[in-house]
VOGU-3710 file (C-alpha; in Angstrom, 3 decimals, decimal comma):
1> xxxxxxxxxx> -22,138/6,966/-2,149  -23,020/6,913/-5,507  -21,155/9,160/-8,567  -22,574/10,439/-11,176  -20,687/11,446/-14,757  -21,433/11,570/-18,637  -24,472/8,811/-18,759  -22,354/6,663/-16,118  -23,217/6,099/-12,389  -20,879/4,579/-10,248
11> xxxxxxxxxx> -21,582/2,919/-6,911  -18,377/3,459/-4,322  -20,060/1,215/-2,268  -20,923/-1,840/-4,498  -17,723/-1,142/-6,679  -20,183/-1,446/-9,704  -20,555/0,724/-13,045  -23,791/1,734/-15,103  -24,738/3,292/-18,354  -28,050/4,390/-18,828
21> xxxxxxxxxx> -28,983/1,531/-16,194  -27,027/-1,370/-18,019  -24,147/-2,652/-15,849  -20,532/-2,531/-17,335  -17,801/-4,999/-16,366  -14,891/-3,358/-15,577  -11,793/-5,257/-13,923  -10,324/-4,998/-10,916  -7,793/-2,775/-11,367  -9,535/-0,495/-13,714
31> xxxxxxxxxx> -12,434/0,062/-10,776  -9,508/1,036/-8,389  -8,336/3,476/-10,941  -11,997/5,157/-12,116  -13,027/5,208/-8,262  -9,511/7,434/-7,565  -9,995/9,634/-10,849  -14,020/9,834/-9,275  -12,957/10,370/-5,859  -10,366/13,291/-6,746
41> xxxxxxxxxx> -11,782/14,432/-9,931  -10,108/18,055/-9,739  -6,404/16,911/-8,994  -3,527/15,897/-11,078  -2,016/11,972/-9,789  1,216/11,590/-10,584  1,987/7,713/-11,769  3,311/6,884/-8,345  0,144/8,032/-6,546  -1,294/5,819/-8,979
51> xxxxxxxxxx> 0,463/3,124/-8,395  0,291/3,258/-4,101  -3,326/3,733/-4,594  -4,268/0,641/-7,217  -1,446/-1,708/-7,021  -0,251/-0,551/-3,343  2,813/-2,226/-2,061  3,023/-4,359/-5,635  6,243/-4,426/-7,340  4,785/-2,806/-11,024
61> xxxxxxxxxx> 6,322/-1,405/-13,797  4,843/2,199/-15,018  3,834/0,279/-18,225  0,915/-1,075/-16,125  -0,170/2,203/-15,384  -0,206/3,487/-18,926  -2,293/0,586/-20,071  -4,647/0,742/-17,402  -5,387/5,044/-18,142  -5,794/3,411/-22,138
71> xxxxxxxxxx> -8,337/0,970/-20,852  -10,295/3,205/-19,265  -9,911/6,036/-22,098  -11,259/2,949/-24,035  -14,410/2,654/-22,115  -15,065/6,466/-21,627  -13,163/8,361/-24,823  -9,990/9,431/-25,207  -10,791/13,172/-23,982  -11,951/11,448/-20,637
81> xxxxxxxxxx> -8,535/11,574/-19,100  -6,134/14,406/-20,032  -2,303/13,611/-19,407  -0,032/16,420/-17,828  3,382/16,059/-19,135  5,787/15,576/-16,227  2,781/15,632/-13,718  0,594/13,360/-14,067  -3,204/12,451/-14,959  -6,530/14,162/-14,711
91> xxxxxxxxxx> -10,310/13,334/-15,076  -12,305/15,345/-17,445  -15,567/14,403/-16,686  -17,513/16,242/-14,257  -18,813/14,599/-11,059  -21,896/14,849/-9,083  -23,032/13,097/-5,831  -25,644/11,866/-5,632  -27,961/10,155/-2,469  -26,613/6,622/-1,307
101> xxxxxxxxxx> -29,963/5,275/-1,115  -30,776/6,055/-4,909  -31,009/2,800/-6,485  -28,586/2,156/-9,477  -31,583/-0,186/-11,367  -35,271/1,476/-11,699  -37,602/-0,068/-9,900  -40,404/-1,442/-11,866  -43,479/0,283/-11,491  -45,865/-1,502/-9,909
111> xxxxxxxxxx> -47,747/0,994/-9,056  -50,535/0,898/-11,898  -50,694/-3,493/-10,614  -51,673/-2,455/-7,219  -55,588/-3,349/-7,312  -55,124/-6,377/-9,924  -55,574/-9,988/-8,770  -51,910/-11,322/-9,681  -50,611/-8,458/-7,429  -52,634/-9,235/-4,469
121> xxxxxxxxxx> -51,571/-13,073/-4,615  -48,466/-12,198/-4,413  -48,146/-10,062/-1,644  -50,337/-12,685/0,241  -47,700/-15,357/-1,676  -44,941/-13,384/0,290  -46,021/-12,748/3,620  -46,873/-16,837/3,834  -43,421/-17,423/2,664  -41,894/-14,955/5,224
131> xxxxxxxxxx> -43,651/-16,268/8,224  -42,709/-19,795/7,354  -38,859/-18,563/7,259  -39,795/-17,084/10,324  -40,998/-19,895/12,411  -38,070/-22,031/10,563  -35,692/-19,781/12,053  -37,055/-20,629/15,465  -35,714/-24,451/15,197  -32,096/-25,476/15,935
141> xxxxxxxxxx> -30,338/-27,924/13,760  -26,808/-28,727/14,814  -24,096/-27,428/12,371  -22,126/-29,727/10,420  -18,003/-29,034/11,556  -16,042/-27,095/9,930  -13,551/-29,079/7,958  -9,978/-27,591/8,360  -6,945/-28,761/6,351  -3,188/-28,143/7,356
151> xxxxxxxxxx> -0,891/-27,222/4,860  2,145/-29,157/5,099  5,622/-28,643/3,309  8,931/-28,990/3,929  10,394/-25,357/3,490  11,438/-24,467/6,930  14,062/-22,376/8,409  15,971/-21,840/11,751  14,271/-19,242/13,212  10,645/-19,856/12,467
161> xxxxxxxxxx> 8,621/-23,015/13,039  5,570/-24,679/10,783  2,024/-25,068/12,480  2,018/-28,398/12,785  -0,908/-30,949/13,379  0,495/-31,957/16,724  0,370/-28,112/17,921  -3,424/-28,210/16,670  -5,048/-31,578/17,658  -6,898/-29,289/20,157
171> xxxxxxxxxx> -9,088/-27,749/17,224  -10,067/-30,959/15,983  -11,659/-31,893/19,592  -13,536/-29,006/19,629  -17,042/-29,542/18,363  -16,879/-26,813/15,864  -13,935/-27,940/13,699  -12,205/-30,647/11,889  -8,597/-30,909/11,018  -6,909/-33,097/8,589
181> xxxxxxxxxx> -3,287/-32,395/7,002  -2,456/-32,121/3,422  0,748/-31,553/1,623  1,252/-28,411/-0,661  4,469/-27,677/-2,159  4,894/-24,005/-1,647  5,853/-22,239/1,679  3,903/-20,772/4,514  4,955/-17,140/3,119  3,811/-17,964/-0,794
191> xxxxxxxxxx> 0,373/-18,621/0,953  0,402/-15,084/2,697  1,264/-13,232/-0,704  -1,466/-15,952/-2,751  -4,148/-17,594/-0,495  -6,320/-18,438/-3,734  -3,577/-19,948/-5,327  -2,559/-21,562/-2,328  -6,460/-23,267/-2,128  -6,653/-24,188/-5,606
201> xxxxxxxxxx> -2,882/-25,797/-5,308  -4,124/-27,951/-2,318  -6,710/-29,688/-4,647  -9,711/-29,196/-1,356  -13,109/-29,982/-1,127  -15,213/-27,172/-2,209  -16,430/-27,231/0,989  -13,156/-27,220/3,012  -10,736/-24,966/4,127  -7,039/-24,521/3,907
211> xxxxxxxxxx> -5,312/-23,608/7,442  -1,435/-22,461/7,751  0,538/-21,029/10,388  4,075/-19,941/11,336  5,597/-19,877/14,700  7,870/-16,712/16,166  9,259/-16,998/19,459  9,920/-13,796/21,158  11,290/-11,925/24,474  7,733/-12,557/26,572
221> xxxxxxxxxx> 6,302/-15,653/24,707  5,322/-16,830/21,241  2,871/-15,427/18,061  1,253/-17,384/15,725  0,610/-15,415/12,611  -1,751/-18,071/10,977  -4,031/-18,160/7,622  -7,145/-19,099/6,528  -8,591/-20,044/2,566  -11,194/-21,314/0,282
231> xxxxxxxxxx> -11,144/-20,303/-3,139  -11,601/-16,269/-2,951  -12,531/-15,770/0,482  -9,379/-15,464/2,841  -7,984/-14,214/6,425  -4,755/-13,763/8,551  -4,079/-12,753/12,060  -2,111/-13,237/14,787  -2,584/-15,262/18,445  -0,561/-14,526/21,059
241> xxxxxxxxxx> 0,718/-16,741/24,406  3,434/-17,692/26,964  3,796/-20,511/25,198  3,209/-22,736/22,009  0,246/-24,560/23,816  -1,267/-21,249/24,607  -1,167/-19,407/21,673  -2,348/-22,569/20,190  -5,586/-22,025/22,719  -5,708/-18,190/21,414
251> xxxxxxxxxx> -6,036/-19,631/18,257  -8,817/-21,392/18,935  -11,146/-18,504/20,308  -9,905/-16,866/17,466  -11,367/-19,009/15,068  -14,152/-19,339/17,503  -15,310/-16,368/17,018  -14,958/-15,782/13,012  -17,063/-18,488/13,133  -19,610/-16,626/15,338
261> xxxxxxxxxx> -19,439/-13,622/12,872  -20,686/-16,606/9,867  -17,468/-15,730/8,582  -16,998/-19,865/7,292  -20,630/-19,546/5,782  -19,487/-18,632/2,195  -16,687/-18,469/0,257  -17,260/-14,940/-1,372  -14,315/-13,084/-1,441  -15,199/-10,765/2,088
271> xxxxxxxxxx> -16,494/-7,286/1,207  -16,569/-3,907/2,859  -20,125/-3,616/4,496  -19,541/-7,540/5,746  -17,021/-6,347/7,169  -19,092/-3,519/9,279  -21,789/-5,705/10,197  -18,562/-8,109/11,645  -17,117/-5,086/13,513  -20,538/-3,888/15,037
281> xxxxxxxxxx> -20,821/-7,277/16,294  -17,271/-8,027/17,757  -15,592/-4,306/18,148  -12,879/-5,353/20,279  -11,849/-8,204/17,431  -8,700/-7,116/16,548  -8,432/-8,839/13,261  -11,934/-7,445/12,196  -10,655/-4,142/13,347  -7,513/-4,197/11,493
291> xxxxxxxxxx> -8,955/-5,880/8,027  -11,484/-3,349/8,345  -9,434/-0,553/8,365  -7,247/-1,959/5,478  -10,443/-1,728/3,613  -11,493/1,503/4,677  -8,443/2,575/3,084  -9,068/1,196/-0,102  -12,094/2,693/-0,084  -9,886/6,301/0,091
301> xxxxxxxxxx> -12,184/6,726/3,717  -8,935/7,203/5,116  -9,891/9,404/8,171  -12,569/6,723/8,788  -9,368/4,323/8,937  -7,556/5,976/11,196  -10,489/6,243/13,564  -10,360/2,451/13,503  -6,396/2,251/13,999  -6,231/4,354/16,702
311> xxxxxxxxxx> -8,335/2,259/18,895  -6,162/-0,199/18,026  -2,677/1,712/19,376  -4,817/1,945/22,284  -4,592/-1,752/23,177  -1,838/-1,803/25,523  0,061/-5,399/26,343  3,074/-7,464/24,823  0,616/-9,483/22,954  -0,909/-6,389/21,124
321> xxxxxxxxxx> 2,257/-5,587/19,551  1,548/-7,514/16,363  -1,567/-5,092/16,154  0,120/-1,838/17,256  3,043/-2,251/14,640  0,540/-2,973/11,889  -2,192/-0,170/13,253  1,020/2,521/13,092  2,543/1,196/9,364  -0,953/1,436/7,945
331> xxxxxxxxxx> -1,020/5,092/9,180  1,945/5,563/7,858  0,653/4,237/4,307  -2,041/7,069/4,466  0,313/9,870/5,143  2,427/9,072/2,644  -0,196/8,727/0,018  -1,133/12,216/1,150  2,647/13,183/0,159  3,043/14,145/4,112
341> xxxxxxxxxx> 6,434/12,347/4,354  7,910/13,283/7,753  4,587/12,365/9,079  4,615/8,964/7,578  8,558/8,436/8,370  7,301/9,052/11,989  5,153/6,644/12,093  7,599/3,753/10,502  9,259/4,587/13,312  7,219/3,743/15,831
351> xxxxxxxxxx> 6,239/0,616/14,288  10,325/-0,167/14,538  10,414/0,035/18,104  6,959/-2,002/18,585  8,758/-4,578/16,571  12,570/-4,506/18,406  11,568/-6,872/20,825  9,885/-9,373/18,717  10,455/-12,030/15,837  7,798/-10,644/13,525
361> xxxxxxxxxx> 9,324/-11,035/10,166  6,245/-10,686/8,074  5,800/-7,345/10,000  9,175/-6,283/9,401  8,967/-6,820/5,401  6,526/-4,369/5,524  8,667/-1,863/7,364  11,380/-2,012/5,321  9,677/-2,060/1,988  7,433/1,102/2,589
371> xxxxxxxxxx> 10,738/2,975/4,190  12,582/2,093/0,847  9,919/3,439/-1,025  9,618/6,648/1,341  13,424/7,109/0,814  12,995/7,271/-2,758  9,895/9,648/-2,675  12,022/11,958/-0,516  14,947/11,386/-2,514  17,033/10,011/0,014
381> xxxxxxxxxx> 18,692/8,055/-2,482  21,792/6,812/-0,498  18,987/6,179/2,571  16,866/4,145/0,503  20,081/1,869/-0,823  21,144/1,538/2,835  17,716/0,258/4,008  17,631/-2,373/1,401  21,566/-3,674/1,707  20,327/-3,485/5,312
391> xxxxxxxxxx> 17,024/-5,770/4,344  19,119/-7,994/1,973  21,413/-8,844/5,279  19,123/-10,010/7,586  17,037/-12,265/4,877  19,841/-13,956/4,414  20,026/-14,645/8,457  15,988/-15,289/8,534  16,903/-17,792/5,743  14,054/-15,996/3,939
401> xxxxxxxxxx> 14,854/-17,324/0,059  11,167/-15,593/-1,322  11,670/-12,056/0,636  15,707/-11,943/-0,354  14,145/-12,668/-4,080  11,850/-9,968/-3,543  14,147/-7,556/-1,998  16,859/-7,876/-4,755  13,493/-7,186/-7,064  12,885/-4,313/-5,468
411> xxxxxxxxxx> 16,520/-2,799/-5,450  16,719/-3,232/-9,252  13,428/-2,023/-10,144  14,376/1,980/-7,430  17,970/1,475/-9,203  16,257/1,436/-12,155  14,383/4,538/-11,240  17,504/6,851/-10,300  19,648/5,543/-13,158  21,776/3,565/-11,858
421> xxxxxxxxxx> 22,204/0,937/-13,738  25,072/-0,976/-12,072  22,820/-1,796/-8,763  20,068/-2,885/-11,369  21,377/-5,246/-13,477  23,639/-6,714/-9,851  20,211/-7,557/-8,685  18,820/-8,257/-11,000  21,516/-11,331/-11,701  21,347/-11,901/-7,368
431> xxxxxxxxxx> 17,462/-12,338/-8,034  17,732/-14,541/-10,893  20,309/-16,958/-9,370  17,618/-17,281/-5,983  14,726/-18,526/-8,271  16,843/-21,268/-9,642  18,547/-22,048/-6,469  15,372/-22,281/-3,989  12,887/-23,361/-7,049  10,620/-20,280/-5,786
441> xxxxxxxxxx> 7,092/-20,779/-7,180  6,096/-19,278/-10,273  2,585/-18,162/-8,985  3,812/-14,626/-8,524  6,905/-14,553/-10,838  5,055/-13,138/-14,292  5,600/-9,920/-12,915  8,974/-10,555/-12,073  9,937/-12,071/-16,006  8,028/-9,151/-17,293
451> xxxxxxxxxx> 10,368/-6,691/-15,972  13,301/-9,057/-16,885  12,205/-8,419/-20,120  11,619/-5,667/-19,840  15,032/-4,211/-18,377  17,026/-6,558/-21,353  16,249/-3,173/-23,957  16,992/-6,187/-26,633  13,571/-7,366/-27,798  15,717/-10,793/-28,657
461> xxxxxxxxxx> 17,330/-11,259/-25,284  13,674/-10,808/-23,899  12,124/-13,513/-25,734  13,305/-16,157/-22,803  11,491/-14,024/-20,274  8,078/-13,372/-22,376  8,204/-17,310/-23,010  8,146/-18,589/-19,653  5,891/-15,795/-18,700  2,703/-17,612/-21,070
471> xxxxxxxxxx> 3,356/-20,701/-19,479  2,303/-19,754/-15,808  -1,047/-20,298/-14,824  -3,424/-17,168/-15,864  -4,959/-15,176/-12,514  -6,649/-12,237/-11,894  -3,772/-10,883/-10,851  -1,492/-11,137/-13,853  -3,177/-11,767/-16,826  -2,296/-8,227/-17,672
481> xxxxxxxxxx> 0,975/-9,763/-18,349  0,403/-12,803/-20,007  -1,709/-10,748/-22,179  1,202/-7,775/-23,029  3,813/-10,965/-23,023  1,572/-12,575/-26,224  1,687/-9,405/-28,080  5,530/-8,676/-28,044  6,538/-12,059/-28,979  3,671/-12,116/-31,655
491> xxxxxxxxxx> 4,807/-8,382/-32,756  8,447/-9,617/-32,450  8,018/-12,776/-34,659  5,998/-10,775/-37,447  9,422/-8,433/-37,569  11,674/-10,740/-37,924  8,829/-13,176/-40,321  9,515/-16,154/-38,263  5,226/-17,171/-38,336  6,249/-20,488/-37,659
501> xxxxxxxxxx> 7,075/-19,905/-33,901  4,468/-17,245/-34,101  1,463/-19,527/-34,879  3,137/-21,935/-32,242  2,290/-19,524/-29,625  -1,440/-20,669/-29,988  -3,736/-22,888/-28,357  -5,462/-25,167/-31,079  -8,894/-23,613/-29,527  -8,261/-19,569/-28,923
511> xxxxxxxxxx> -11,175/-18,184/-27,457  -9,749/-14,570/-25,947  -10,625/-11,897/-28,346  -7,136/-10,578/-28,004  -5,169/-13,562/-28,470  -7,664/-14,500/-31,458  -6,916/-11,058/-33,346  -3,057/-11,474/-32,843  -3,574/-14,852/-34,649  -5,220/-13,196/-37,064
521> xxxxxxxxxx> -2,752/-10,377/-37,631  -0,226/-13,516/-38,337  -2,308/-14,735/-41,121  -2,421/-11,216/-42,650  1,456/-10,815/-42,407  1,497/-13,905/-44,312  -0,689/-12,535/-46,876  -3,470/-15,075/-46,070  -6,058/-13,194/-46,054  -9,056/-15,591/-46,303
531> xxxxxxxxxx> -7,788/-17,545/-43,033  -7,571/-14,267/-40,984  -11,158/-12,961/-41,984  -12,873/-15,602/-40,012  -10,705/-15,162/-36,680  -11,346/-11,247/-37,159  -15,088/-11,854/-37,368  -15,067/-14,116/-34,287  -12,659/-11,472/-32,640  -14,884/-8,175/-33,422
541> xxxxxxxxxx> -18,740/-10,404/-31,964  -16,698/-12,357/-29,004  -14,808/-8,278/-27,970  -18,242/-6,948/-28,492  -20,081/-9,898/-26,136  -17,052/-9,280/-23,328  -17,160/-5,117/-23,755  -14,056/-5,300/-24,876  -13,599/-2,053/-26,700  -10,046/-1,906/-27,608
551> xxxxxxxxxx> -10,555/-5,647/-28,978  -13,802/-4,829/-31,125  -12,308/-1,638/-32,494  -9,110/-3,149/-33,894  -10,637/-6,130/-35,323  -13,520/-3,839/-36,909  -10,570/-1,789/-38,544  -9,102/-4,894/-39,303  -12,419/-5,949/-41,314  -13,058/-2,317/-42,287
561> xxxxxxxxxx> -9,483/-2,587/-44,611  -10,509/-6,055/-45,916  -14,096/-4,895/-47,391  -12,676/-3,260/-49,795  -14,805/-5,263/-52,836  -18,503/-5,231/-50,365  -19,008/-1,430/-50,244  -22,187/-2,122/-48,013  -20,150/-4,201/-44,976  -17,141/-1,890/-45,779
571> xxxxxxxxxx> -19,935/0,934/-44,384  -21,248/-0,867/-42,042  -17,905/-1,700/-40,773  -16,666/2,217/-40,683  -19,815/3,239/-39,301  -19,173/1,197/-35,712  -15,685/2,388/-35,823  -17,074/6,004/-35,757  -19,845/5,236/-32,922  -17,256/3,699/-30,830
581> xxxxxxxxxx> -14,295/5,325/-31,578  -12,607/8,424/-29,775  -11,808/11,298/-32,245  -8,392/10,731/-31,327  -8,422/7,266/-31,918  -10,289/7,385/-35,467  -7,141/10,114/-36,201  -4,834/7,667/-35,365  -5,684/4,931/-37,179  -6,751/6,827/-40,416
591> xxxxxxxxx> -10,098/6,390/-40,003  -11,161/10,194/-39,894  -10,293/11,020/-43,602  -12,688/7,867/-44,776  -15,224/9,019/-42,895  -15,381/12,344/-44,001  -14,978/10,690/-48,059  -17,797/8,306/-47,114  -20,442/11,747/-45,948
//
């Protein structure tokens, strides 16, 4: 389906954005939030809906939210999104639907070629070149095997065994697959939560693949909830059997038959229509089934979804319980994104008693998060504290150091919420004293010093947090916070004129438009001018290059205010500012009043 508003299109289906037929870039989190707004154009979202719908189960502050909605008002003007105090956000723009077979692009007309010579060769060009790929296709080479690697570590607890290599020496005499081990240093569950990170940390092949499994003995045998990686493409499921051996074998067929559905062919990140043409082939893979619906949802097809997950509460059987409990918490999700609670409490519950008689842990984090959250929604305030003391309890028995971290997290951040600022500020010092004590990795803790920040209220006492923040590595997933951590400590540092630490917080070679106009805004606190006009010039053509609007706005002001002996580029200048800016904007930053002196 395609959406149409303004001089924008908007594939649902691609995830991609046009104006006037020229593609714009948006990131990942701003395409979740325009295809919601696009979606549900004629409803108010509160910032929780928000924040289920983008960031999902993702610890986030609201801050994230508001920056997003200013991103986008960015891209689309300031009246594109109106804000409801107390309820919430609402798109402006009208949208139309249009035919999902209407191509984004043109097509070039080629219909005034048809009768010239070039056009001729080349149709006769590309039916030659389609009958050779034809008759190529006919010819079997054999396939090169797949080359598997182990992750090995030494984080282990009592409950829970490691894949080892030992328990899957059977995959490497298969003719498909080979499997070598190689040592990472973060746990089995910091792979779950970062697959990409986990690749890139095991220092593979480009061609190779990172493997990793945990073990969880239960009441009528054993699952293996294992994971596969390379680079951005990634996939979990589960086997099942009586025993290690066999659910070792399970595993095998498993992987037997992703590899039938050329799901080891690429390393592209795996999309929605792969996964479609993967469930027509193999409908009765549960894994396909359940991934599929996960995306479905994401997609806000959520009746489409449940279609999907109610097969899957169909497959009876011990060893379908993995499925069953996930098939009835992902229902749940969609009810209470719809804000029908007692429907979604229901079905936590009967993803409780699937899990009773198992060892699932992974399965149960999920349970308990989304019923904290549903507490809190309903305001079942004491509920929701009980679930997590509850939650805290039995990590410390799993001898689960990341989810105890991430529980504690979670308990300051609803405390937080209903004011209570005891319970935060306890947790937050119980979290705290876990990262130092089981050296967590800092893949995923930005987030985590953000809020520590954050929380502090003391913009001095927050400088430790912002600091460490800058020095984890920069992903997709948090560079919103590197980015917001940069500005506070440069905006902090400019108060209190301490440029030396300031300039310190620089690379020798910026190349971020951002991070080269907060150098520059150093330079003018210091009064030197003639340093910071360069940086500003390279800011406002590198912001302009990346559509960076918020970027090549300030820097053009920036410029605009430091023309003031060049009337002609001071012009220049104020006229982009008024093409590109929002009315509200050019108010805001003074620029309305010049513009009406310059007409």
């Amino acid at each position: 389906m395609e959406l149409q508003f303004s001089q924008y299109q908007y594939s649902c289906h691609k995830r991609v954005l046009y104006k006037n037929s020229e593609l714009i870039v948006l990131k990942r989190n701003q395409t979740l939030l325009l295809e919601y707004f696009l979606l549900n154009p004629n409803d108010i979202h509160s910032k929780d809906d928000i924040m289920d719908v983008v960031w999902q189960n993702k610890v986030v502050s609201e801050q994230v939210v508001f920056q997003t909605i200013s991103q986008l008002r960015a891209i689309f003007g300031e009246q594109s999104i109106k804000t409801y105090s107390k309820k919430g956000y609402k798109w402006q723009y009208p949208v139309t639907s249009v035919e999902s077979d209407t191509p984004l692009l043109p097509p070039p007309n080629l219909a005034k070629n048809k009768k010239s010579p070039y056009f001729l060769y080349t149709v006769i060009s590309s039916v030659f070149i389609l009958l050779i790929l034809l008759l190529a296709s006919q010819w079997q080479t054999p396939s090169a095997q797949i080359s598997l690697h182990l992750a090995v570590n030494d984080h282990t607890t009592d409950t829970r065994s490691k894949l080892q290599q030992s328990d899957i020496n059977a995959l490497s005499n298969h003719a498909l697959f080979s499997v070598k081990t190689v040592a990472v240093p973060e746990s089995n569950q910091q792979h779950f939560l970062s697959p990409q990170q986990a690749w890139k940390n095991a220092q593979l092949p480009p061609q190779n693949w990172l493997i990793w499994g945990d073990i969880y003995p239960s009441e009528q045998g054993v699952f293996l909830h294992y994971g596969l990686s390379k680079n951005a493409r990634h996939w979990q499921g589960y086997a099942f059997g009586e025993t290690t051996e066999i659910a070792i074998l399970a595993l095998r067929e498993q992987l037997n038959r992703l590899h039938y559905l050329k799901f080891f062919s690429t390393s592209k990140p795996i999309r929605l229509a792969e996964l479609q043409t993967m469930h027509t082939s193999a409908p009765s893979n549960e894994d396909v089934s359940l991934l599929l619906a996960k995306h479905l949802i994401h997609a806000k097809q959520h009746d489409i979804a449940m279609v999907h997950l109610d097969k899957l509460l169909n497959n009876e059987g011990y060893a379908q319980k993995a499925y069953r409990a996930q098939a009835q918490w992902l229902i749940g999700m969609i009810y209470k994104m719809r804000k029908q609670h007692q429907q979604s409490a229901h079905r936590l519950t009967l993803m409780n008693k699937e899990l009773k008689q198992t060892s699932l842990w992974p399965l149960q984090h999920d349970y308990i998060n989304t019923s904290a959250w549903l507490h809190y929604e309903q305001g079942n305030i004491a509920a929701m504290f009980r679930v997590l003391e509850e939650a805290i309890t039995l990590t410390k028995q799993q001898q689960e150091p990341l989810a105890q971290f991430e529980f504690h997290m979670l308990y300051s951040i609803l405390a937080k919420k209903v004011d209570n600022t005891i319970k935060q500020y306890a947790q937050l010092n119980k979290a705290q004293a876990l990262m130092i004590e089981h050296n967590l990795s800092d893949s995923n803790k930005a987030i985590v010093y953000f809020h520590f920040a954050l929380f502090t209220e003391d913009n001095a006492l927050a400088l430790p947090y912002l600091k460490r923040i800058l020095n984890i590595p920069r992903t997709a997933s948090n560079y919103w916070v590197i980015d917001h951590a940069l500005e506070m400590l440069v905006t902090y540092y400019i108060e209190v004129r301490d440029f030396e630490s300031a300039h310190a917080l620089f690379d020798s070679a910026i190349k971020q438009p951002a991070q080269l106009l907060l150098k520059a805004q150093v330079l003018l606190a210091q009064d030197l001018i003639d340093d910071a006009r360069p940086l500003l010039k390279e800011a406002f053509n590198k912001a302009r290059l990346t559509h960076n609007k918020p970027a090549s706005l300030n820097s053009a002001l920036a410029l605009y205010k430091l023309a003031y002996s060049t009337p002609e580029i001071k012009r220049e200048y104020l006229a982009f500012l008024q093409t590109n800016g929002s009315q509200q904007w050019l108010k805001q930053h003074g620029v309305t009043s010049a513009i009406a002196l310059e007409n």
